[in-house]
N, C-alpha and C positions, 0 to 999 in steps of 0.2 A: 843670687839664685832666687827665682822666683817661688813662692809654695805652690805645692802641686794643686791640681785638678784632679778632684775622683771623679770615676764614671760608671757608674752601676750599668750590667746589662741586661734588659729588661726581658721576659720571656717568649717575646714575641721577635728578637733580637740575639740568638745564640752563637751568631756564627758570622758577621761582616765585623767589617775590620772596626776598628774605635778612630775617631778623628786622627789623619796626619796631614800633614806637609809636604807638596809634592817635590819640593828641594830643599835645603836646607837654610835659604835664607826668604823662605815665603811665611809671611804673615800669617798667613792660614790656616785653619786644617780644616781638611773636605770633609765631609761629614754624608754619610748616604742614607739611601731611601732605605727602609724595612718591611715596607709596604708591599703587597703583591703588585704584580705589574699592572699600570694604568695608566689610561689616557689624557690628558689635560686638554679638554677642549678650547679654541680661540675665546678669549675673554674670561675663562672659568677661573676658578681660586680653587684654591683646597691646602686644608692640614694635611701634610705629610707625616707619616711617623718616622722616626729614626729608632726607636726602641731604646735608647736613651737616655738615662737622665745623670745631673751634674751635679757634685756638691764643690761649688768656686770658695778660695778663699773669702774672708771678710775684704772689702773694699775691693774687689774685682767683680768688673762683668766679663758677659759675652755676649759679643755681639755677631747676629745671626747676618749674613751679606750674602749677595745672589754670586752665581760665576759667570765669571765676564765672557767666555765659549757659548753658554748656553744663550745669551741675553743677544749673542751678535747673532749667534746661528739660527734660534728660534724663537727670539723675542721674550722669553722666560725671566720674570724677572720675582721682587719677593717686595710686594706692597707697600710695607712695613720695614722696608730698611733701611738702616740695620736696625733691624729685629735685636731689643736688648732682652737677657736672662737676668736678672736679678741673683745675686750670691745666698741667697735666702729660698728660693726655690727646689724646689726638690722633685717634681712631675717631670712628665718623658719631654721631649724635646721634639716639638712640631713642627717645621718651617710652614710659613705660608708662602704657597707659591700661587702665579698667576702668567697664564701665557698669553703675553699682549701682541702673540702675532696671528698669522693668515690662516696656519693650518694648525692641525690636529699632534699635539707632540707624543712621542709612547715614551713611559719611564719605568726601566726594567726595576727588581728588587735588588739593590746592590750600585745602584749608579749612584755618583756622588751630585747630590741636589743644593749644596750651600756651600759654606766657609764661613767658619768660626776664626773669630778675633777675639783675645782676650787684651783687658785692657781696664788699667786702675782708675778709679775714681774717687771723687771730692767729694762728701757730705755737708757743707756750710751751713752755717744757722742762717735762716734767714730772717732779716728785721725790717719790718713797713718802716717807712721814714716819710715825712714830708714835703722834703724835696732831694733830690742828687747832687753831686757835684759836676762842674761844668767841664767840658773839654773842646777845642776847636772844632770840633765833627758838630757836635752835640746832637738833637735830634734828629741830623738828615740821615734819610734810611734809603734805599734802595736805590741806584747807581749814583750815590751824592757824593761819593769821592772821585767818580773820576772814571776815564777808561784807564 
């Protein structure tokens, strides 16, 4: 069993629902706008609010991802993704969204703007070294393995 996730709701945020899952085996949970309604013009960015904020276990993120409806139907995508939260964080929860299509998109208060993934992670010491150790790839980088 995982430890929970608290989610404080902020007061600009009383009344939409808290992140879920639109079935029971999706990665996700949608997460919506708390913002009044507005327009996201071609190429524009913007914070979103969701009213918000998370207090994650120790060694858990979250990471913020666009929805794949929005991204086919109007180009809407999120800069920065995945957008990570730090477990150490405590502020409201903004997504950046940007709409990299043709027209003008409108996002009511209450539509769901992302999906949240939560997901553990590795803190490693890290040590400068002199040199690495070798492997058969070694330095080739970008399509040097192969189709």
């Amino acid at each position: 069993m995982t430890d929970p996730v608290r989610i404080q709701r902020l007061p600009h945020n009383p009344d939409l629902p808290l992140p879920t899952r639109a079935t029971a085996h999706a990665a996700g949970y949608d997460v919506c706008s708390a913002e009044p309604d507005f327009v996201l013009a071609p190429g524009e960015r913007r914070a979103v609010a969701t009213g918000l904020a998370f207090e994650l276990p120790e060694g858990m993120e979250m990471q913020v991802r666009p929805r794949s409806g929005l991204a086919l139907k109007h180009g809407i995508t999120l800069p920065n993704a995945p957008g990570t939260i730090d477990p150490d964080y405590r502020g409201e929860l903004k997504v950046i969204m940007q709409n990299g299509g043709a027209e003008p998109v409108t996002f009511k208060r209450g539509e769901r703007i992302a999906q949240l993934v939560f997901a553990r992670f590795e803190a490693p010491t890290i040590v400068e070294a002199s040199a690495l150790g070798e492997t058969a790839r070694g330095a080739g980088g970008f399509g040097s393995t192969g189709r």
